[in-house]
C-alpha positions in Angstrom: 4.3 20.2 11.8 6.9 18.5 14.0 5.8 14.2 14.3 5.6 15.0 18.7 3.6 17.7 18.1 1.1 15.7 16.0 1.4 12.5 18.2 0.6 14.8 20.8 -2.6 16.3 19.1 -3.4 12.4 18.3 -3.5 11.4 21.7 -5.4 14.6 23.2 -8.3 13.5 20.7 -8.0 10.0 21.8 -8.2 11.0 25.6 -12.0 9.9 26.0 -14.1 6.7 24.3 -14.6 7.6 20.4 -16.1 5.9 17.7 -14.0 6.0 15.3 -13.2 4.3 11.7 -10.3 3.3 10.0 -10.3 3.9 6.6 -7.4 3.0 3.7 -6.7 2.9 0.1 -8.5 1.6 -3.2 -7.1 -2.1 -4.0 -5.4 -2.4 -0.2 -2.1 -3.9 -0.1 -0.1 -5.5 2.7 1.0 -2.3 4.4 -2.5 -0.7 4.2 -4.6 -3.6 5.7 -1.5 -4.5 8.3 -1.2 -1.2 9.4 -5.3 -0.8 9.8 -5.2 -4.0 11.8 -2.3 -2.8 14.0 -4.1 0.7 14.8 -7.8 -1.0 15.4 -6.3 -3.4 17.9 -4.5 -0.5 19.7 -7.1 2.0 19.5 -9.5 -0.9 21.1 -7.1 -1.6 24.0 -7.7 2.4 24.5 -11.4 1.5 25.1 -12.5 3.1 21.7 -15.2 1.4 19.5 -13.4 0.9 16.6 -13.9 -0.3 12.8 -12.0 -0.7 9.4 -13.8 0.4 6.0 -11.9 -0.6 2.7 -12.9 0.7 -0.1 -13.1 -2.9 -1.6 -11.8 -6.3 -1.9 -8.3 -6.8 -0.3 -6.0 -10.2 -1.2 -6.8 -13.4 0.3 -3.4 -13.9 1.3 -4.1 -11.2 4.1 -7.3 -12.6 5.3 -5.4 -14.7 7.7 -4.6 -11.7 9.9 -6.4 -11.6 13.2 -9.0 -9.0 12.8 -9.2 -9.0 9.0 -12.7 -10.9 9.4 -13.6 -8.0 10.9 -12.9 -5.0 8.0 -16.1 -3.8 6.1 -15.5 -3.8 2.6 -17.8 -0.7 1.4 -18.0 -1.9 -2.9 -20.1 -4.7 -1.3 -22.1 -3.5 1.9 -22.0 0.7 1.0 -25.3 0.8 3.5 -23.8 -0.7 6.4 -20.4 1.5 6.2 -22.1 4.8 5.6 -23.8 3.9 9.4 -20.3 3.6 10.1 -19.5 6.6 9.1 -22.5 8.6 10.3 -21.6 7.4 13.8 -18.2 8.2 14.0 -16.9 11.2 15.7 -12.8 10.3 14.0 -11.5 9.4 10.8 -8.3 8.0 10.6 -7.3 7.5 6.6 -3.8 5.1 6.4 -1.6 5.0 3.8 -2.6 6.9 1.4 -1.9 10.8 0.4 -5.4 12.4 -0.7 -8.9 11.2 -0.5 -9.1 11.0 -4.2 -6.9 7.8 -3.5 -10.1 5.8 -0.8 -11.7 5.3 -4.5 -15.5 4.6 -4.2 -15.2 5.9 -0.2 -13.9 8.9 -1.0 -17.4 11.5 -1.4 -19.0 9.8 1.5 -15.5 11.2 3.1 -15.2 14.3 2.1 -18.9 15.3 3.2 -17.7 14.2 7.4 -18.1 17.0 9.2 -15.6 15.2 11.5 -11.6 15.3 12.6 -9.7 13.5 9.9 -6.2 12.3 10.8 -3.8 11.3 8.3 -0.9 8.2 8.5 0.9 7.9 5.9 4.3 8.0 3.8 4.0 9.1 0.6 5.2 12.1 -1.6 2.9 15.3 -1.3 -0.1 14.8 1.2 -3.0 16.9 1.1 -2.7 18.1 4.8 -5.4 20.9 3.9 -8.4 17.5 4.4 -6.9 16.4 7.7 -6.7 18.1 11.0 -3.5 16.2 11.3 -0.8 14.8 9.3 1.5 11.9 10.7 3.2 11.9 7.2 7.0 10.9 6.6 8.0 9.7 3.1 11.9 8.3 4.8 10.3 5.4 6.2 9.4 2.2 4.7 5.9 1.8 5.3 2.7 3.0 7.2 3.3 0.2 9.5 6.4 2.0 10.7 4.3 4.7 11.6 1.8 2.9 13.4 4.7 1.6 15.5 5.9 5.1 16.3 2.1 5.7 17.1 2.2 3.1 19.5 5.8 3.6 21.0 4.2 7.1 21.9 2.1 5.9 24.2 3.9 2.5 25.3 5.0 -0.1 23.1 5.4 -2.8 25.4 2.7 -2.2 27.4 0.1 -2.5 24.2 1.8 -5.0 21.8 0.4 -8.2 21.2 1.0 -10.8 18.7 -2.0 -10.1 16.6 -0.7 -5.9 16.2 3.5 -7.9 16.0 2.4 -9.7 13.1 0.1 -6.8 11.4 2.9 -4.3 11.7 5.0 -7.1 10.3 3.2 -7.8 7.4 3.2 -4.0 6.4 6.8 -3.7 6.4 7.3 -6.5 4.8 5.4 -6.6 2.2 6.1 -2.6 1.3 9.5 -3.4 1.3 9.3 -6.2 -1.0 10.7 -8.7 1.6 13.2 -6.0 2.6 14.6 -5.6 -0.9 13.7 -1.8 -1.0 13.0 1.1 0.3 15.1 0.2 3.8 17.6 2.6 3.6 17.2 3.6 7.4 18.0 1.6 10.6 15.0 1.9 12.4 13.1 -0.1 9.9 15.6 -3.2 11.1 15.1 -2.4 14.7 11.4 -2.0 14.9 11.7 -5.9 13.0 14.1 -6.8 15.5 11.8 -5.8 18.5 8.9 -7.7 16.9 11.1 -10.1 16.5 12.2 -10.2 20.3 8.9 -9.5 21.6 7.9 -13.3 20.3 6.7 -12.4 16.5 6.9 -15.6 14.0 8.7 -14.0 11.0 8.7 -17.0 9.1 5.2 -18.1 9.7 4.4 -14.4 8.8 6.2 -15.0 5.5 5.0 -18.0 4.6 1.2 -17.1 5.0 2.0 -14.1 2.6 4.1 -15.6 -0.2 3.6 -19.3 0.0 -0.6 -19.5 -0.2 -0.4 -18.9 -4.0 -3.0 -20.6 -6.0 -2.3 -23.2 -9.0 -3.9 -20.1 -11.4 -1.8 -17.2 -9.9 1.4 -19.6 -10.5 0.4 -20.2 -13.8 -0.7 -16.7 -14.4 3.0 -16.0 -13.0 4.5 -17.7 -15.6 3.0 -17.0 -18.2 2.9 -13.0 -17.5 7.2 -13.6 -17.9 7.1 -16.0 -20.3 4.6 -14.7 -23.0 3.8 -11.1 -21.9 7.2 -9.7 -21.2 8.2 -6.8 -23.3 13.0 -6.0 -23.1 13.5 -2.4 -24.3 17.8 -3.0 -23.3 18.3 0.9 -24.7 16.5 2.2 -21.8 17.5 -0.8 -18.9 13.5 -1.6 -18.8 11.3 -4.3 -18.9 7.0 -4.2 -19.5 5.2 -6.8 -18.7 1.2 -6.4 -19.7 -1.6 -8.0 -18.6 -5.3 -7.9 -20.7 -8.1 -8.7 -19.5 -8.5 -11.8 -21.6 -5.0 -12.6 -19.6 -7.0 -12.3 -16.0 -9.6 -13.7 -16.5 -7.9 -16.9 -18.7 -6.1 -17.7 -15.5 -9.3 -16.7 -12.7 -7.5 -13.3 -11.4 -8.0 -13.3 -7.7 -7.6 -9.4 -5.7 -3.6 -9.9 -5.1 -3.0 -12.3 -8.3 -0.8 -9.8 -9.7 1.4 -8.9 -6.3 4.6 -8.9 -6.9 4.6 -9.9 -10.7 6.3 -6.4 -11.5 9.6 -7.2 -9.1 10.7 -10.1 -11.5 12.1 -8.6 -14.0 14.4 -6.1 -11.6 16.6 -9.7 -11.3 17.6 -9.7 -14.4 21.1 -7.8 -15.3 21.3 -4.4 -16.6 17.1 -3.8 -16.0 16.6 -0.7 -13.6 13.0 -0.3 -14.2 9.9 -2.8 -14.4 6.6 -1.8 -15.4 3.3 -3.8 -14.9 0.9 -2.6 -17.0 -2.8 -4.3 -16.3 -6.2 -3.9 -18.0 -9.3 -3.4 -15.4 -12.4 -1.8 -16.7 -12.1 0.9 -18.8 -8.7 1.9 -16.9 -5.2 0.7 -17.6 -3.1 0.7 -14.2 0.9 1.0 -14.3 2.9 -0.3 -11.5 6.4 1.1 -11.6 9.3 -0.2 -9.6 12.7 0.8 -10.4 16.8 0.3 -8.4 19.1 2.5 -7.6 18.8 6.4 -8.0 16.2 6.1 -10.5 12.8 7.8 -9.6 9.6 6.3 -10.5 7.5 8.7 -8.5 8.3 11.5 -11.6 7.6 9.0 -14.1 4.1 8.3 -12.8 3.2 11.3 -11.7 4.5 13.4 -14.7 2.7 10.8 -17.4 0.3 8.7 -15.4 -1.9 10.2 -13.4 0.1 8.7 -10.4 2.8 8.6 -8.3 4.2 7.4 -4.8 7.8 6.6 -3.9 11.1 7.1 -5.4 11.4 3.1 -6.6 8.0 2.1 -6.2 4.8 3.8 -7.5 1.7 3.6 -9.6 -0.1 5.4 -12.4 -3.2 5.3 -14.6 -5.2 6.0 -18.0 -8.5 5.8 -19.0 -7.5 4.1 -22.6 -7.3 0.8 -24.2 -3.9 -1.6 -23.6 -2.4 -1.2 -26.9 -2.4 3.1 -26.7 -1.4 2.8 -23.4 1.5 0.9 -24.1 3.0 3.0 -26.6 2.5 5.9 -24.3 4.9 4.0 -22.0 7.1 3.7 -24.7 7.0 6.8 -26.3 8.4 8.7 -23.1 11.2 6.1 -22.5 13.5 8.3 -24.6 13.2 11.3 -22.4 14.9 9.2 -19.7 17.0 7.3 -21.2 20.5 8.5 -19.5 18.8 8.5 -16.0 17.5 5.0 -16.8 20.8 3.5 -18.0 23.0 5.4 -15.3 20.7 4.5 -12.2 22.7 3.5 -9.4 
């Protein structure tokens, strides 16, 4: 459906007071919580009642963001968000393609007997579970989207610096401090207006990357030095992460942001792989440069997907057959891997 036609259908179901929640991914990053922050301040300057359910903890370097205090994390206090979710009359899921993806939320959402409205910008959403779909997979983050939300009804007229630095923190955190997925202008001109409008980007920066704890630095560094696995035939680098490796080094929710974009730097790498062990479930967190598509690696062998140089995957295995699983498909895409540009 065209985005003005949806935006349209958005605001004709925002026209009178709702109560409505705000609901995003398992394991929330930057984008998701900054977006969800953005869109509950908006939606409470529109006089709706208004309140954020994650599916569980989100990382401590986001908790500084004005209205984080406020999101209901459902893992810990399932009671209080199902009352939530009884009393809301609107759904709006961020960042985040299916509801298989909400984790522990996701029956509890499937059984509302309530409008669902999807923002989002990954590959292939299940529009069939939301009455409408504000989905475009060109631009950088959810946050962007949020913006284009807000833009719709007046920008200037409901920004403030709590949704500036919100929307902020999504796009820069999704685009790995604008090292990826910024191929249009728009992403640089919504900054800009933030920017303009009074937004501290380097305050925003520094309460994202430089709040690291003396264990995540040290988990860091030893995740490069000891854990770091060079297959030079196929331009990719592993780095894996046991249990016995989190918990050494007191893993935090967010420890591990960012871990898998070090070894891009080095020369002739074109993919990174995280591989982590949680549970009974090994997680894969793919990032690749240049023409080289992660999505069809993830979602072809893992159980996952998500952009074209940035996605996830998962098994339900143990580290070491996981692993070779990785390894074992390399061969298939070898050329691609080496000729990525």
């Amino acid at each position: 459906m065209d985005k003005i036609l949806v935006l349209k259908g958005i605001e004709k179901l925002l026209e009178t007071p709702q109560n409505i929640v705000i609901t995003v991914h398992t394991n929330p990053d930057g984008d998701a919580i900054g977006s969800a922050i953005a869109l509950y301040h908006f939606l409470k300057k529109l006089n709706h009642q208004v309140k954020i359910i994650a599916p569980n903890h989100f990382p401590d370097f986001l908790a500084w963001l004005p209205g984080a205090d406020e999101i209901l994390i459902f893992e810990q206090d399932a009671k209080t968000s199902r009352t939530f979710l009884e009393d809301a009359n609107l759904l709006f899921c961020l960042d985040f393609n299916a509801l298989i993806r909400s984790g522990s939320l996701q029956d509890d959402l499937k059984k509302l007997e309530i409008p669902r409205l999807l923002i989002d910008h990954h590959r292939e959403p299940e529009t069939a579970s939301f009455v409408y779909c504000y989905s475009d997979t060109s631009v950088s983050s959810t946050a962007e989207l949020i913006y284009e939300l807000i833009a719709f009804y007046n920008f200037e007229k409901y920004v403030d610096n709590a949704i500036a630095q919100a929307l902020f923190t999504g796009i820069m955190t999704d685009t790995g401090s604008f090292s990826h997925s910024i191929n249009r202008p728009e992403t640089f001109e919504i900054t800009a207006k933030l920017i303009r409008f009074g937004l501290d980007a380097v305050r925003v920066h520094q309460q994202v990357y430089d709040t690291f704890s003396e264990s995540r630095l040290r988990l860091l560094g030893h995740a490069i030095s000891n854990c770091m696995l060079v297959f030079e035939e196929y331009a990719t680098a592993v780095i894996q992460l046991s249990k016995d490796d989190l918990q050494k080094y007191n893993f935090q929710i967010g420890d591990t942001e960012g871990v898998v974009n070090y070894p891009l730097s080095m020369q002739k790498i074109n993919m990174a792989v995280l591989v982590t062990e949680k549970k009974d479930t090994i997680r894969f967190s793919f990032r690749s440069k240049g023409s080289f598509s992660v999505h069809e690696l993830a979602k072809n062998h893992f159980n996952g997907g998500g952009h074209k140089n940035a996605s996830g995957g998962s098994v339900k295995t143990d580290m070491k057959t996981a692993v070779n699983q990785l390894i074992s498909v390399l061969p298939d895409y070898k050329e691609a891997l080496q000729n990525s540009i």
